[in-house]
VOPAGU-2260 file (C-alpha; in pm, 1 decimal, decimal comma):
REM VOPAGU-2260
SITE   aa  ch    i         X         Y         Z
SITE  UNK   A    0    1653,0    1762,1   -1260,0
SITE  UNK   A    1    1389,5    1564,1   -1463,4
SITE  UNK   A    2    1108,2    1738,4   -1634,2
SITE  UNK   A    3     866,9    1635,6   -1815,6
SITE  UNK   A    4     911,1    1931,5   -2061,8
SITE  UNK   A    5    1182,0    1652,3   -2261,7
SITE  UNK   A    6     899,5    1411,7   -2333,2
SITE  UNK   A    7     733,1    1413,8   -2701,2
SITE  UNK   A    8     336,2    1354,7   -2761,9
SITE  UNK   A    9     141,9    1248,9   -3001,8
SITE  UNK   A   10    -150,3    1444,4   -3155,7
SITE  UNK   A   11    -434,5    1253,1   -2959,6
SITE  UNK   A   12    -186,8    1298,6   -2680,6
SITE  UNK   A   13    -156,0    1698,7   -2670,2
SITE  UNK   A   14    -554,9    1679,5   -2777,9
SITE  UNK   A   15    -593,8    1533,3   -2436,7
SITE  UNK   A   16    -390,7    1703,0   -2209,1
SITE  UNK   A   17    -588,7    2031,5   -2346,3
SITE  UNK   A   18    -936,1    1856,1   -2246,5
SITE  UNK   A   19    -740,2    1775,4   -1849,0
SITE  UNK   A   20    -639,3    2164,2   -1848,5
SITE  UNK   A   21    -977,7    2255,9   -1937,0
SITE  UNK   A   22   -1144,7    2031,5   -1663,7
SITE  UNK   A   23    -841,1    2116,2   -1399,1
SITE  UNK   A   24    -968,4    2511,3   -1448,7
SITE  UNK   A   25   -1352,5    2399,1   -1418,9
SITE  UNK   A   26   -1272,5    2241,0   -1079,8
SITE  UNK   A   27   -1250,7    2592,7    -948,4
SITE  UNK   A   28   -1523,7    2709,6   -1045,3
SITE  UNK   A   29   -1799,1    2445,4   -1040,9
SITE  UNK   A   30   -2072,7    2429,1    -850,9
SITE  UNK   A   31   -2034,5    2162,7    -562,6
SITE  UNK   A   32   -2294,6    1905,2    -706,1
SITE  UNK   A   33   -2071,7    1959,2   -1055,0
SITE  UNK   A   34   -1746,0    1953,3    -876,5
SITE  UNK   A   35   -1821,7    1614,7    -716,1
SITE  UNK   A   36   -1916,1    1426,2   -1048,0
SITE  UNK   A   37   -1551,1    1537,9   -1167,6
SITE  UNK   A   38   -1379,6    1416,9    -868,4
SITE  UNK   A   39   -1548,0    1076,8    -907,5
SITE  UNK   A   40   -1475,8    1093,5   -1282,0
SITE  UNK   A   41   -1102,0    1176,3   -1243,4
SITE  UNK   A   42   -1074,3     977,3    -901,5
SITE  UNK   A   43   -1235,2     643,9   -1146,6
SITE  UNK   A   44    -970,5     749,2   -1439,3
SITE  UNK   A   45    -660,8     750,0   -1173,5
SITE  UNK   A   46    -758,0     423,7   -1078,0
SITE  UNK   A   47    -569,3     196,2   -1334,2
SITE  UNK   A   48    -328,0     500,2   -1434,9
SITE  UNK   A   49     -17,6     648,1   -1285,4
SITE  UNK   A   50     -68,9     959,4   -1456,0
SITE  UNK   A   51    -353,6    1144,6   -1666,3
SITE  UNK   A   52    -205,3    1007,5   -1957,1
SITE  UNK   A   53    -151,5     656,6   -1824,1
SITE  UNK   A   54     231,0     686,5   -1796,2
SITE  UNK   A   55     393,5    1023,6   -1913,7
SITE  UNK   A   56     410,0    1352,1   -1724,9
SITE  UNK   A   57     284,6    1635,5   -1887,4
SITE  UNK   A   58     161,7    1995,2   -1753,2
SITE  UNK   A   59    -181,6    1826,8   -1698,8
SITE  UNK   A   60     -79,9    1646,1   -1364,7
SITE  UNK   A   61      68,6    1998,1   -1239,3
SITE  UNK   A   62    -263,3    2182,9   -1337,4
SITE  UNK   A   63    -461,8    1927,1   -1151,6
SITE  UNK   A   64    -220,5    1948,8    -882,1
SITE  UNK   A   65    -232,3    2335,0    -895,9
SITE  UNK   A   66    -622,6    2330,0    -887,5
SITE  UNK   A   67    -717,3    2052,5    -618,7
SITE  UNK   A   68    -458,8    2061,8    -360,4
SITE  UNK   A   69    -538,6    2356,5    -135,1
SITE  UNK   A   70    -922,1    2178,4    -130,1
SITE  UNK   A   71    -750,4    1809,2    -112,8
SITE  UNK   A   72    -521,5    1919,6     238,1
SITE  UNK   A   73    -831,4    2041,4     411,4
SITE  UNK   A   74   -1025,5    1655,8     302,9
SITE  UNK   A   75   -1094,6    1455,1     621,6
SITE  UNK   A   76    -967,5    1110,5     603,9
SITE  UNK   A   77   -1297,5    1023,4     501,6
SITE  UNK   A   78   -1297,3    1232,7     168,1
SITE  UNK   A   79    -916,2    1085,4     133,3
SITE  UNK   A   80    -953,6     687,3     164,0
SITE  UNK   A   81   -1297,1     610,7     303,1
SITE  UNK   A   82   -1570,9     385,9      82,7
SITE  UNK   A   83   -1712,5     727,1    -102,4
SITE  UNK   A   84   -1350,6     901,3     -95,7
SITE  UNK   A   85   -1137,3     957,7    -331,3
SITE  UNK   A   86    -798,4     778,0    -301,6
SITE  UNK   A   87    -660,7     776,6    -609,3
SITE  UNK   A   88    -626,4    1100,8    -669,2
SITE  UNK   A   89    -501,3    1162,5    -331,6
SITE  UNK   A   90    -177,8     908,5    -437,5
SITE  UNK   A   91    -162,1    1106,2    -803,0
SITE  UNK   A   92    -155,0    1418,9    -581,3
SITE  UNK   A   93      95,2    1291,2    -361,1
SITE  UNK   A   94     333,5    1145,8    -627,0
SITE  UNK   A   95     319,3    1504,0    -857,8
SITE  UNK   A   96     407,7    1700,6    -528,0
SITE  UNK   A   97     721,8    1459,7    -463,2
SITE  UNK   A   98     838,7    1391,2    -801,6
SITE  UNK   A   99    1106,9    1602,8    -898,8
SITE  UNK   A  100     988,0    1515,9   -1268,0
SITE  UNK   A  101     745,5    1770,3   -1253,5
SITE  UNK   A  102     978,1    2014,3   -1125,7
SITE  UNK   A  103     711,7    2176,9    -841,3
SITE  UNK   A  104     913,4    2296,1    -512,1
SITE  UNK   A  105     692,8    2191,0    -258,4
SITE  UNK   A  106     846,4    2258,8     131,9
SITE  UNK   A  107     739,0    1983,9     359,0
SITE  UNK   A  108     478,3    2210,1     577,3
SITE  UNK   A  109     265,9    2301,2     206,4
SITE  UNK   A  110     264,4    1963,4     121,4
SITE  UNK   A  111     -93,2    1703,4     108,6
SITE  UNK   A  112     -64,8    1512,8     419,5
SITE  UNK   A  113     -63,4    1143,1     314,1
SITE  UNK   A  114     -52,3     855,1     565,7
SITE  UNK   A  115       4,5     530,7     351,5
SITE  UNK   A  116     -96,0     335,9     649,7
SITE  UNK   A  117    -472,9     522,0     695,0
SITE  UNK   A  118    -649,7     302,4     447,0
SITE  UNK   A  119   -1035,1     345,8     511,6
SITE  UNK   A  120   -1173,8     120,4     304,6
SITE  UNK   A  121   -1114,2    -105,8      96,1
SITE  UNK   A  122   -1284,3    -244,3    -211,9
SITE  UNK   A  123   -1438,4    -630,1    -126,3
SITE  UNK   A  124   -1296,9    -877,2    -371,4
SITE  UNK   A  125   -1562,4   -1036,8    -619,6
SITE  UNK   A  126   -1574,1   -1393,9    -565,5
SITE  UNK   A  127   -1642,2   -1516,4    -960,1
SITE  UNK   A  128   -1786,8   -1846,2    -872,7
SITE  UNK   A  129   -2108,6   -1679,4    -670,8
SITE  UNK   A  130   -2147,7   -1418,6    -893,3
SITE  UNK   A  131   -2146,5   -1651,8   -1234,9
SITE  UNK   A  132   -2404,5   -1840,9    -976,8
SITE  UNK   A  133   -2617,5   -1533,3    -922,3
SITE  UNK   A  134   -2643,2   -1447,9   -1246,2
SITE  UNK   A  135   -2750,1   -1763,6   -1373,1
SITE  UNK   A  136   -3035,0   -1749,8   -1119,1
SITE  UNK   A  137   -3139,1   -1434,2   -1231,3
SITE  UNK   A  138   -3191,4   -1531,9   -1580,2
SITE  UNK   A  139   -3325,6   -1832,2   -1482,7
SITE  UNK   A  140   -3609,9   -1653,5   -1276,3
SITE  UNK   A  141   -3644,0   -1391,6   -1588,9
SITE  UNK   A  142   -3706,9   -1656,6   -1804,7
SITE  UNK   A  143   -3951,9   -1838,2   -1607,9
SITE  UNK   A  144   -4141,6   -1524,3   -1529,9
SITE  UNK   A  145   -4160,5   -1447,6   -1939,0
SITE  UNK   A  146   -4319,3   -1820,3   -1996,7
SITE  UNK   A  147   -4545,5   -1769,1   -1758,3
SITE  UNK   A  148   -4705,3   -1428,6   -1845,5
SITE  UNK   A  149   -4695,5   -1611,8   -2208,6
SITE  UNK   A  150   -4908,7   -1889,3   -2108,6
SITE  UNK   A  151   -5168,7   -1672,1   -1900,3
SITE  UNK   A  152   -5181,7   -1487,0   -2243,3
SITE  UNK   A  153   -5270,4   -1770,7   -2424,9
SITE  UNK   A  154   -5549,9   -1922,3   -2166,6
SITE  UNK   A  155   -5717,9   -1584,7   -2194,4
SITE  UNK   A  156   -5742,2   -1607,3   -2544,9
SITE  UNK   A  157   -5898,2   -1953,6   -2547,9
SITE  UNK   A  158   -6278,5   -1811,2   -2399,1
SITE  UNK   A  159   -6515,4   -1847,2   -2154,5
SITE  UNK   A  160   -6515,5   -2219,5   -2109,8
SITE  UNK   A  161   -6117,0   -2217,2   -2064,1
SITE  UNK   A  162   -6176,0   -1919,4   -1826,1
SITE  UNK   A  163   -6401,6   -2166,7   -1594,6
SITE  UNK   A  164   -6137,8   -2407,1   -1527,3
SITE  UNK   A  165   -5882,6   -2128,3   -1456,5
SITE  UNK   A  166   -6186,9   -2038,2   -1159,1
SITE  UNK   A  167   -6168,8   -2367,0   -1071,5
SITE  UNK   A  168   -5779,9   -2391,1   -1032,8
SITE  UNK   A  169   -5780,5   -2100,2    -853,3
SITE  UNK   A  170   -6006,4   -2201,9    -609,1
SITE  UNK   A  171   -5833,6   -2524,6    -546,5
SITE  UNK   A  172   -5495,9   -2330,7    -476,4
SITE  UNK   A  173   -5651,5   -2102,9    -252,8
SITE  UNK   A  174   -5802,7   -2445,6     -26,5
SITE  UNK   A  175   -5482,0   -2582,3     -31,2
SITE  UNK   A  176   -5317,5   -2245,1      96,6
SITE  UNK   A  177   -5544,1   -2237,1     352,2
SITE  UNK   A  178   -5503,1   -2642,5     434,0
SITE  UNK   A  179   -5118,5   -2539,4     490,1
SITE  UNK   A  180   -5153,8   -2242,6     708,9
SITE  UNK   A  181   -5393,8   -2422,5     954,7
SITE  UNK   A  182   -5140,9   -2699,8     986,3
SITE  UNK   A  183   -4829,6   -2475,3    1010,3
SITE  UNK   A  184   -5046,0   -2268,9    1275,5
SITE  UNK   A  185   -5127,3   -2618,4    1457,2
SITE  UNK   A  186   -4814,0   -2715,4    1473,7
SITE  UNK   A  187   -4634,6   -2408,0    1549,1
SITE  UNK   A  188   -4546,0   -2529,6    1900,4
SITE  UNK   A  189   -4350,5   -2833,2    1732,8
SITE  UNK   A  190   -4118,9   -2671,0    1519,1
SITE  UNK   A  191   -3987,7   -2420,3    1801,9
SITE  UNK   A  192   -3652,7   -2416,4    1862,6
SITE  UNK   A  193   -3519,3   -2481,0    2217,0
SITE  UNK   A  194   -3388,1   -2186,3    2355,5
SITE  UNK   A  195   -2968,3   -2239,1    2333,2
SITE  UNK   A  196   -2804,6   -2203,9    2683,7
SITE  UNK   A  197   -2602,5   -1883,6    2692,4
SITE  UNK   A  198   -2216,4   -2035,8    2712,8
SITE  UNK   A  199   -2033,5   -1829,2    3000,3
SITE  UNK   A  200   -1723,0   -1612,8    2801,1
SITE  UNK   A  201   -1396,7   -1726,2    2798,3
SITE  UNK   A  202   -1159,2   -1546,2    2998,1
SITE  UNK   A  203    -913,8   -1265,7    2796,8
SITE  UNK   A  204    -554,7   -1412,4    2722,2
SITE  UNK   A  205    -321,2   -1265,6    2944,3
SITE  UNK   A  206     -96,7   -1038,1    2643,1
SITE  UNK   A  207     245,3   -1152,1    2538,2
SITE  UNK   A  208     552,7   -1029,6    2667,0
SITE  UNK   A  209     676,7    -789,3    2433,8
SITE  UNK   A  210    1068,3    -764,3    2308,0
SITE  UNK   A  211    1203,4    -538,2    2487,0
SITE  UNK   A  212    1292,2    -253,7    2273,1
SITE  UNK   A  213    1619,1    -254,9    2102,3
SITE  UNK   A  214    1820,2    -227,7    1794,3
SITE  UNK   A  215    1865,8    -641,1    1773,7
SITE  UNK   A  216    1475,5    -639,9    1677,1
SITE  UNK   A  217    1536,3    -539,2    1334,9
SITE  UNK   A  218    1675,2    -790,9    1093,9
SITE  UNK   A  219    1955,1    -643,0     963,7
SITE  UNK   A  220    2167,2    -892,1     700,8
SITE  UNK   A  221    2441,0    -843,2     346,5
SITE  UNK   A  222    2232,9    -834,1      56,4
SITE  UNK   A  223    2338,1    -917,4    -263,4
SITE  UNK   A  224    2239,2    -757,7    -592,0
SITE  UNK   A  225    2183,5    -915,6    -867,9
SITE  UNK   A  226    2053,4    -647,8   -1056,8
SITE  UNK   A  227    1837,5    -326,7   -1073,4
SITE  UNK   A  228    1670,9    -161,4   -1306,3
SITE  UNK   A  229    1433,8     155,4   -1361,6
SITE  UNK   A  230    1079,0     137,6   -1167,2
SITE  UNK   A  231     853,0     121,4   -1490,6
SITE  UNK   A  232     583,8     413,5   -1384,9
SITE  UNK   A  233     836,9     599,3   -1087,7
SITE  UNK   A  234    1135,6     828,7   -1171,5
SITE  UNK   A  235    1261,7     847,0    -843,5
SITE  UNK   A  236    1254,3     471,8    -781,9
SITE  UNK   A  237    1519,3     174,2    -874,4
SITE  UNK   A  238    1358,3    -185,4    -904,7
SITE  UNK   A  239    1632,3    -431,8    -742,2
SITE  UNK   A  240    1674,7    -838,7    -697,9
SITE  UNK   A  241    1851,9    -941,4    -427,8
SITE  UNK   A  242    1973,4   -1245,2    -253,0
SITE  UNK   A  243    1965,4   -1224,5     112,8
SITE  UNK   A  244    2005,6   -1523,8     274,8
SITE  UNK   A  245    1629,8   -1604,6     278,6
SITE  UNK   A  246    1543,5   -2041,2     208,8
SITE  UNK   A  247    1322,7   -2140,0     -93,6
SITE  UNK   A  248     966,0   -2114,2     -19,8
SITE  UNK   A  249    1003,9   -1810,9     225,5
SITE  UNK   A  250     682,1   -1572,8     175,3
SITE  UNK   A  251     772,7   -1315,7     -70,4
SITE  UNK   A  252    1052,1   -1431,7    -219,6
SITE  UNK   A  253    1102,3   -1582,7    -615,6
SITE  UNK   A  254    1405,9   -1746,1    -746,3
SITE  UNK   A  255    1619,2   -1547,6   -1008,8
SITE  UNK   A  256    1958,2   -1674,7   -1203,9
SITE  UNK   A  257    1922,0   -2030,2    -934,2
SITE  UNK   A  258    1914,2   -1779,4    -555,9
SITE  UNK   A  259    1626,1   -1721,3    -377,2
SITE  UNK   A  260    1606,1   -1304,5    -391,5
SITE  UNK   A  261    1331,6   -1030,3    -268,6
SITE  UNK   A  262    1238,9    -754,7    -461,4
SITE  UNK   A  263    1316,1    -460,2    -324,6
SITE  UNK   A  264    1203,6    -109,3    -424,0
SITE  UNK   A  265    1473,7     201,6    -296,7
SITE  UNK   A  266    1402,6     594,6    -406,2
SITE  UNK   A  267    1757,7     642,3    -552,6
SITE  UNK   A  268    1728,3     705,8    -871,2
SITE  UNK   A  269    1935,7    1055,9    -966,6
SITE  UNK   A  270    2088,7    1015,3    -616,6
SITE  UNK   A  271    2285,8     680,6    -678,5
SITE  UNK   A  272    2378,5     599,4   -1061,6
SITE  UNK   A  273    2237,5     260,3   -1178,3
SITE  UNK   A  274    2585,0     106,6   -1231,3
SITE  UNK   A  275    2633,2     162,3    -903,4
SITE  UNK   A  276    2318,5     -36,8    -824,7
SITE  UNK   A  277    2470,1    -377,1   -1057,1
SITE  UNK   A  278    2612,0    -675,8    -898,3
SITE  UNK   A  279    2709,8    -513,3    -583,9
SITE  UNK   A  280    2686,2    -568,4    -140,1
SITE  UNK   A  281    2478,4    -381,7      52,7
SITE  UNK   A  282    2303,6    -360,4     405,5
SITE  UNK   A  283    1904,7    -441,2     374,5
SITE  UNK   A  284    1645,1    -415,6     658,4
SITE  UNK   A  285    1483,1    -778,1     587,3
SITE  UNK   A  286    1163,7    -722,7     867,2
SITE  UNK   A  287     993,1    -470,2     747,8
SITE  UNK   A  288     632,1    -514,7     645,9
SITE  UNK   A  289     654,5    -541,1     263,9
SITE  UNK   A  290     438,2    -224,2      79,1
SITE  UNK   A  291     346,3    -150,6    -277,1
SITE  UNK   A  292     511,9     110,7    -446,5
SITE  UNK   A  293     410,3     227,6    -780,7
SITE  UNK   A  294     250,2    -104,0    -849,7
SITE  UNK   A  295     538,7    -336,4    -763,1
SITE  UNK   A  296     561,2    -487,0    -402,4
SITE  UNK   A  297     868,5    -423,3    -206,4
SITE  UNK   A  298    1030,9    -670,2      38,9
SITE  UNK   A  299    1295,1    -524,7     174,2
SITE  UNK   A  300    1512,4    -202,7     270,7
SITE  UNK   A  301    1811,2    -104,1     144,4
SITE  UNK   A  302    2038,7     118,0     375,7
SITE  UNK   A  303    2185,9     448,2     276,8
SITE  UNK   A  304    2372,8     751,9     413,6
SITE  UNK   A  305    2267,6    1132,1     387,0
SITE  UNK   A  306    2405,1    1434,8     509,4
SITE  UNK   A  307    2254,0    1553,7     873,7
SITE  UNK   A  308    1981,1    1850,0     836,5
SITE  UNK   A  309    2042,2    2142,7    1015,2
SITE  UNK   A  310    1812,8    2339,9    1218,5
SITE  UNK   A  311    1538,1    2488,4    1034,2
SITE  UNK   A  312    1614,2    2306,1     707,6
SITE  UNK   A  313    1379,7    2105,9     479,8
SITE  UNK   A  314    1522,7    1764,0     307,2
SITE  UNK   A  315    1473,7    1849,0     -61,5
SITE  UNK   A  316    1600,7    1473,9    -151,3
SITE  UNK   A  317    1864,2    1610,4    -347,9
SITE  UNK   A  318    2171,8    1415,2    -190,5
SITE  UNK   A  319    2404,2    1295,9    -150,7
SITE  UNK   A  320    2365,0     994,6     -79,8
SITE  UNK   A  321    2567,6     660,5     -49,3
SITE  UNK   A  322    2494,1     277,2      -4,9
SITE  UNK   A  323    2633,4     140,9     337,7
SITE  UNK   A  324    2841,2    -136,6     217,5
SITE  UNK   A  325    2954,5    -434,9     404,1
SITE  UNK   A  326    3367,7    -567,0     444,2
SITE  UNK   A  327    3435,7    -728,9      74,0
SITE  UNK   A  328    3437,6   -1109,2     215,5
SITE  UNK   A  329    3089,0   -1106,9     358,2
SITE  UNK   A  330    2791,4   -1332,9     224,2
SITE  UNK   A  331    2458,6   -1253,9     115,6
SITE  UNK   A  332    2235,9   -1348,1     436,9
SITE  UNK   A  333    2510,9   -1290,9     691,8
SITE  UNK   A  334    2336,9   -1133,8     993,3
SITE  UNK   A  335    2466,4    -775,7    1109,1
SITE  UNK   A  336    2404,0    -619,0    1434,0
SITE  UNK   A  337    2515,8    -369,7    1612,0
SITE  UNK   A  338    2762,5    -402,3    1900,4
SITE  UNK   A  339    2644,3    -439,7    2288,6
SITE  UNK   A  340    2357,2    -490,1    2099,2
SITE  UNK   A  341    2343,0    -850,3    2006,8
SITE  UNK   A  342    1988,1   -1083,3    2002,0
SITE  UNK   A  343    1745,6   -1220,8    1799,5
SITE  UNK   A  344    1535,1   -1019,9    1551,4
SITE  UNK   A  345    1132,7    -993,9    1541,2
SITE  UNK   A  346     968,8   -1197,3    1246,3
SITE  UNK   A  347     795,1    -897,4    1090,0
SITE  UNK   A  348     765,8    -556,5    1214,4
SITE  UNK   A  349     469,7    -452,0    1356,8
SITE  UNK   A  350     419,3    -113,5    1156,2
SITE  UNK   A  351     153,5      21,8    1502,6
SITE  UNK   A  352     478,8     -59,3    1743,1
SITE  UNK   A  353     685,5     193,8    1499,0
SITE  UNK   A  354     992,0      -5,5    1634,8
SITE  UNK   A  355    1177,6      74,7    1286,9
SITE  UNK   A  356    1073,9     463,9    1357,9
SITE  UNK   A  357    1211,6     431,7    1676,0
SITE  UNK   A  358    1563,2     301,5    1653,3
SITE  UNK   A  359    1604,5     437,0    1318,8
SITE  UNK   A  360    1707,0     796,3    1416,3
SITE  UNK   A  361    2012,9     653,4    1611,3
SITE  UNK   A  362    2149,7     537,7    1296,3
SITE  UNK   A  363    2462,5     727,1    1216,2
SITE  UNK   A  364    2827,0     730,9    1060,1
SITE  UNK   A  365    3104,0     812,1    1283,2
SITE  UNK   A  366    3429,7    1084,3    1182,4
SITE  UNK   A  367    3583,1     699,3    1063,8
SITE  UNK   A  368    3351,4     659,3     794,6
SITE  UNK   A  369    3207,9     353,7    1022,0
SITE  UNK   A  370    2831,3     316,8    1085,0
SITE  UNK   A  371    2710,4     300,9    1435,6
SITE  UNK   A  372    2409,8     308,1    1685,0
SITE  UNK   A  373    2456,4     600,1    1931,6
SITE  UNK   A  374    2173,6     485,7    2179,5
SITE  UNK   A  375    2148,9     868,1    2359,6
SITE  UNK   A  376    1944,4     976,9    2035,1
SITE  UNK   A  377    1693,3     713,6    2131,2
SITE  UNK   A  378    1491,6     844,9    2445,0
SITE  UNK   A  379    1247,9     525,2    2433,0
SITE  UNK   A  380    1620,3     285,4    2519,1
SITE  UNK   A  381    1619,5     450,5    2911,8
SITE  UNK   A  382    1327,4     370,9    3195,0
SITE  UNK   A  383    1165,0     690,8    3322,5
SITE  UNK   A  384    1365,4     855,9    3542,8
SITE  UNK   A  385    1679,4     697,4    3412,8
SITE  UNK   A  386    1976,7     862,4    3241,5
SITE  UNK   A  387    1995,4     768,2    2856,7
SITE  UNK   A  388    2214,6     558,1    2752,3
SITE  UNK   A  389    2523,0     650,2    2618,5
SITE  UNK   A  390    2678,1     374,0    2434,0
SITE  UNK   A  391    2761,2     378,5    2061,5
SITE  UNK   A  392    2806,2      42,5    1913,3
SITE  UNK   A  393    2922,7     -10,7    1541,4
SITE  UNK   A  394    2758,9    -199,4    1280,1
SITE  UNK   A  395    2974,4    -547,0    1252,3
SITE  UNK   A  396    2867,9    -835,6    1029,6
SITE  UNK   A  397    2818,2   -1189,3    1218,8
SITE  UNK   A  398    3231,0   -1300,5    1168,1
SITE  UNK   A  399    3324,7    -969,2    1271,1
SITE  UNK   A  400    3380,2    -729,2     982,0
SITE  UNK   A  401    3266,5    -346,6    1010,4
SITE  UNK   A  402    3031,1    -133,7     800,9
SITE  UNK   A  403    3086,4     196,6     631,2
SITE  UNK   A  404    3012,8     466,9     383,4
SITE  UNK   A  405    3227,1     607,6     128,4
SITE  UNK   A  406    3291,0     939,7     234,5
SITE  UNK   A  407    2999,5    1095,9     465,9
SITE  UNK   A  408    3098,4    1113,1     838,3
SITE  UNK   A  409    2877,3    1224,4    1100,8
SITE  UNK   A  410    2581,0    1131,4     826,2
SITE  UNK   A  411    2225,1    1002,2     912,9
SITE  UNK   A  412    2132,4     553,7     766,3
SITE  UNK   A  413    1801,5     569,9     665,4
């Protein structure tokens, strides 16, 4: 296992992981008016930094770990993500208690719950044009107001005769006020608006039909990759380009060695050696809605096999694991399905339907190393009241070849 206890600081380095320590031990201690100016404080640090260091682990991120967490799980979603909450130290929180860098053995039921979809709020973008506007005005309306006290300053020093005509003025601006408020006040009944006519509503859209539910929806197609490397600020993650079939121009997609390829983040790193991960075909989910992890946006989903838990056991993410691969002839793009399952995918997932949550768990490798769709695992597949359906279809690629694992039968594709 990784561990942070490997990695070599400098002396401004170690200076500052003291000063974290010291702060992690006042958090349980401080008042709550104290305690809340070092959440903002650490939450503001957090927000351009992986880490309390920027990048490197140390025993800082467990200590702060250690000290908030049993306060952070009881936080409402409010005090998690809302506008005066404190989200980024919820996602350092999260990543130190999943990490296996920092060596902490949390079980699943002691863990920070963390819903990556339950986003409160979110910051409003600054347009630069208005505000390079607004500040102009503002010094504009500064300046003005300085010239003017300057020239009342100078009219009082000039005396009483200079005072006189200043009476006078003032006089004549006060008439002229007056002159406009009589007119506005005679015309009132002029500048009304006519009252607008209240437009009757529109009648609601009838809803689309939805798909009806079913493996099909879920783009499934050979990838291709062209390479992967280590995520930059995530142990746990790989960093992979792959060619899938998509056409030039296609939202999220970039052009690498003359293919169009997705990014695609995967959390195999110490389950799957990189080598592994070079020049190779896979299985990718190609409709899923594309999230940020660690700072780089994923696009894509590659497919893998794990052993089945048993009753009463907690995944610990320490494998094995191996990448479904697709029969040696097929091309990246091909479509793959599974049989008596055949139709068109959706464009992009839906992440409220949960469609990919739904099928998902009927994912599986049979005692022939083949991967397969046993629909009886899937309740949502059978009308009330009907018998669930029993059919087990195998994952074939579009001119016919079958899908499989290395060696883990009776495994779970996730």
């Amino acid at each position: 296992m990784a561990s942070f206890n490997s990695i070599t600081y400098t002396d401004g380095e170690k200076a500052e992981i003291q000063q974290w320590l010291t702060t992690s031990s006042r958090l349980t201690t401080a008042s709550a008016t104290e305690q809340k100016s070092l959440l903002d404080t650490i939450n503001l640090h957090l927000s351009s930094r992986t880490t309390l260091l920027g990048a490197k682990a140390s025993k800082a991120d467990v200590a702060l770990y250690e000290s908030l967490a049993p306060a952070a799980a009881e936080w409402s979603p409010e005090e998690k993500t809302g506008e005066h909450g404190h989200p980024h130290i919820i996602r350092h929180l999260d990543f130190v208690q999943n990490s296996p860098v920092f060596g902490l053995e949390v079980g699943e039921g002691e863990k920070i719950k963390v819903d990556a979809e339950e986003i409160l709020y979110v910051k409003p973008p600054i347009d630069a044009k208005a505000e390079k506007e607004r500040l102009k005005k503002e010094k504009a309306a500064a300046a003005a107001a300085a010239g003017g006290k300057t020239e009342v300053a100078d009219r009082t020093k000039e005396g009483g005769a200079q005072k006189s005509l200043g009476e006078k003025v003032t006089e004549k601006v006060k008439d002229a006020k007056d002159t406009v408020v009589a007119a506005v006040a005679g015309g009132e009944h002029k500048t009304q608006k006519k009252e607008k006519k209240e437009k009757a509503p529109k009648p609601p859209k009838a809803p689309a039909a939805s798909a009806p539910l079913s493996p099909c929806l879920i783009d499934l197609r050979v990838g291709h990759i062209l390479k992967a490397i280590n995520h930059p600020d995530a142990d746990s993650l790989f960093v992979s380009t792959i060619a899938m079939g998509d056409k030039a121009g296609t939202d999220d997609t970039t052009e690498y060695e003359g293919q169009v390829v997705r990014t695609v983040c995967s959390g195999l790193n110490g389950l799957v050696p990189l080598e592994e991960m070079q020049n190779r075909k896979v299985i990718v989910v190609c409709n899923l809605k594309p999230v940020k992890m660690r700072g780089v946006k994923s696009c894509a989903m590659v497919l893998a096999a794990s052993p089945r838990l048993k009753e009463g056991e907690v995944d610990s993410h320490a494998g094995p694991v191996e990448l479904v691969f697709p029969p040696e002839k097929s091309v990246a793009g091909e479509r793959v399905y599974f049989e008596g399952w055949e139709g068109e995918p959706e464009g992009v997932l839906n992440p409220k339907k949960k469609v990919w949550e739904t099928i998902q768990p009927g994912f599986l490798t049979t005692d022939g190393l083949e991967v397969a769709f046993d629909a009886a695992v899937v309740k949502e597949l059978s009308k009330e009241g009907e018998e669930p359906k029993s059919a087990v279809g195998k994952l074939i690629t579009k001119s016919g070849g079958v899908c499989k694992v290395k060696s883990l039968s009776g495994a779970l594709i996730r």
